[in-house]
N, C-alpha and C positions, 0 to 999 in steps of 0.2 A: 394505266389509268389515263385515260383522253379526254377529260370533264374541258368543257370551253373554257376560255378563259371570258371577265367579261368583257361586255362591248365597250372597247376604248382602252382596254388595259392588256398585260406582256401574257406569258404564258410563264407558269410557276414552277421549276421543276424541285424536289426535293433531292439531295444528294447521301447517302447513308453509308460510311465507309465503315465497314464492320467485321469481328473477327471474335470469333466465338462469345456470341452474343444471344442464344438462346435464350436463356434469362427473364433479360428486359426486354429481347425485342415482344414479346407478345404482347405487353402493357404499348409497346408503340403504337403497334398496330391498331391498337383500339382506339390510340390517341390519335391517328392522321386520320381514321376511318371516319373521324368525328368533324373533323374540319369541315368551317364552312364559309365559302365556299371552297370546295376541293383542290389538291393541285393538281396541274396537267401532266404528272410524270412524277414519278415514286422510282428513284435507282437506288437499289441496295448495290455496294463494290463488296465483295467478298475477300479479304485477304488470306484465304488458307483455312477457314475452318473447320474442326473436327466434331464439330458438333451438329445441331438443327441448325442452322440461324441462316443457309440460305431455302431450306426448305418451309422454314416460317414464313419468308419474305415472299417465296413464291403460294402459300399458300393464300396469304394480303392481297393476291393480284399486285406485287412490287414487279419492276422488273429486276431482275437478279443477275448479274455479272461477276465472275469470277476472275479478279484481278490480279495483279502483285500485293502481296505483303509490306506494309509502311502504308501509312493514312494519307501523305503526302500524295503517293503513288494512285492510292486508293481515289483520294478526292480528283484527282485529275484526269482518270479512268473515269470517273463517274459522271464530271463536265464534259470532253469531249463525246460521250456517249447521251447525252442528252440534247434534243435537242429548241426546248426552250431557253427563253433569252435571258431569265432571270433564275439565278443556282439560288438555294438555301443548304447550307449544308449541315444534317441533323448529327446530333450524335446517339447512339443507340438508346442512353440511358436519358435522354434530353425531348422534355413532350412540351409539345407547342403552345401556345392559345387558342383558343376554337376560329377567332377570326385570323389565323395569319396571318392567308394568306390574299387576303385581302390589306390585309397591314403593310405588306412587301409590296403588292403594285403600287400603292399608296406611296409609298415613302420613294419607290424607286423611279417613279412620276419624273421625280427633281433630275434633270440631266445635272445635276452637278455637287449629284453625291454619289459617290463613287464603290463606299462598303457601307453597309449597313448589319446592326445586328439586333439581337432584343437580349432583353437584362436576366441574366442567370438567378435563379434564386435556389440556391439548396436544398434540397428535401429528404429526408428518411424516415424511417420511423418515429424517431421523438419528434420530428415535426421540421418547422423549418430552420434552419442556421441563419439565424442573420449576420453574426459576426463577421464569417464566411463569406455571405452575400455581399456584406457591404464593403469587405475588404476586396471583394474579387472583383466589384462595380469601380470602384474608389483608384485601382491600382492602375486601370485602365487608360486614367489622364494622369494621375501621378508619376508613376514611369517616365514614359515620356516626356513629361515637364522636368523632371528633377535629371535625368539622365540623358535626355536627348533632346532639347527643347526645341532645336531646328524644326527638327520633324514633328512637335506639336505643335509650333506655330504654322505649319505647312497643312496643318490638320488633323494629322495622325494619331488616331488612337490605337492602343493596344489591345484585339480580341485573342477571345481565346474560340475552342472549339465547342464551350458551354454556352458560348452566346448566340451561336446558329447565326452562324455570318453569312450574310446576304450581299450577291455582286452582280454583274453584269457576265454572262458566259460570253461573250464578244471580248471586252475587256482582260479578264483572266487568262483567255488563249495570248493574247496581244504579251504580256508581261512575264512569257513560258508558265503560268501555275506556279502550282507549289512546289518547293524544292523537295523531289526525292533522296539525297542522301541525309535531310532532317529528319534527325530521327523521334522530335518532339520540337513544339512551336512553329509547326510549318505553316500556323494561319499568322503569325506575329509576322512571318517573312512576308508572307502574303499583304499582310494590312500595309507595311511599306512598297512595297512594289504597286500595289490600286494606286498609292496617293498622289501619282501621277497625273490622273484623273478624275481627282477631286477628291472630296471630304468625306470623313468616315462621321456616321451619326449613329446611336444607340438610342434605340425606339423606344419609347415609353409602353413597354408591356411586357411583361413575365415569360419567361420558361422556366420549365420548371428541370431542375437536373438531379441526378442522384447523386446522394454524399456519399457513397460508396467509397469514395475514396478517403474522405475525411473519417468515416469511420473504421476503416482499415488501419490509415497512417496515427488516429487522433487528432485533434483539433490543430493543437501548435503545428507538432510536424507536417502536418497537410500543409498549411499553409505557410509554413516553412519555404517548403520547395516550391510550391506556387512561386514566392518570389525569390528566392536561390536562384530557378531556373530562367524567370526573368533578366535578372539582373545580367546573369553570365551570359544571359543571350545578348543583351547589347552592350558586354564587354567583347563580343567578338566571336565569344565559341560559340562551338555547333557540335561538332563529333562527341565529346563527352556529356550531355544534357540525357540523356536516356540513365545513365546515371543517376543521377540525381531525381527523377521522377518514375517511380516501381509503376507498370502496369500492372494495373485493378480488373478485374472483371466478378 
């Protein structure tokens, strides 16, 4: 997809690091195909799957690339393969706002914000979680303050990969990416390595993400390990954290 970017603003690439995602990706596709205005590059990273979900992506007019396995892996496949200045990086089950991607050049305007993301809200079939919502928005700056306050007085906040974190493809190369041997929270590694560069902001606008997982795990345990796996991320581990958070599809 090669739609211009507008006059005076970056060029918007979407990043989609995905692994047997037939599923949800077709409700994506409906969702990016609606954006307005469009982004200039649509990259699905395929990690290994055995299902549709890179023939989806190329039926979407996506570009489709078959990567390594690990999201880490995957999103850093998917930036250097891209080659607009501004990444978003979607999650399969995670659908946008119709103006994004106009919201991204906007915000990314500021040289001196460094990640940007927009606000997760849960969604399933009984509708939407706010408890969820609000604890997954809330923990963001809590974290950080209660745990590591350096790094939120430095600016840091904590995204996840539900918030479709927005950066600089310049910048991410500069700071090597995501870590590949993370085998969960390789955007959390991420947000600290940006802040070098400036200040992380969370935009005043919605995506919408599936509770697929909360409804798998149930309410508490979801969110259990949401911050379990926080916590022990900035107590230092890393190898063991897949553990503690089951992938859902």
């Amino acid at each position: 997809m090669q739609a211009k970017a507008d006059e005076g603003g970056q060029r918007v690439a979407l990043v989609i690091p995905a692994l047997n995602e037939e599923a949800a990706l077709p409700a994506l596709a409906a969702n990016l195909a609606a954006l307005s205005p469009p982004p200039d590059e649509i990259i699905l990273v395929d990690g290994g799957s055995i299902d549709r979900t890179v023939a989806i992506a190329r039926e979407a007019s996506w570009r489709a690339v078959i990567g390594p396995r690990g999201r880490g892996a995957q999103i850093n496949r998917g930036v250097r393969e891209a080659t607009s200045a501004i990444i978003c990086v979607v999650h399969a089950d995670t659908h946008l706002p119709h103006d994004a991607v106009a919201v991204i050049r906007a915000a990314m305007a500021n040289p001196r914000l460094a990640l940007a993301s927009f606000m997760p809200r849960f969604v399933g079939p009984q509708g939407t979680r706010w408890g969820s919502t609000f604890n997954n928005w809330a923990k963001t700056w809590y974290v950080p303050l209660l745990l590591r306050p350096r790094l939120f007085l430095r600016g840091v906040r904590l995204l996840f990969g539900d918030h479709a974190m927005i950066f600089r493809r310049a910048q991410f190369l500069a700071t090597g990416g995501c870590d590949e041997t993370v085998a969960v929270l390789e955007e959390v590694e991420l947000c600290v390595r940006l802040s070098r560069f400036g200040r992380t902001r969370i935009l005043p606008r919605f995506v919408r993400t599936s509770d697929r997982r909360i409804r798998h795990l149930g309410r508490w345990r979801a969110n259990w390990a949401y911050l379990k796996v926080g916590y022990l991320w900035l107590r230092g581990e890393r190898a063991g954290l897949a553990s503690h958070y089951p992938d859902i599809r």
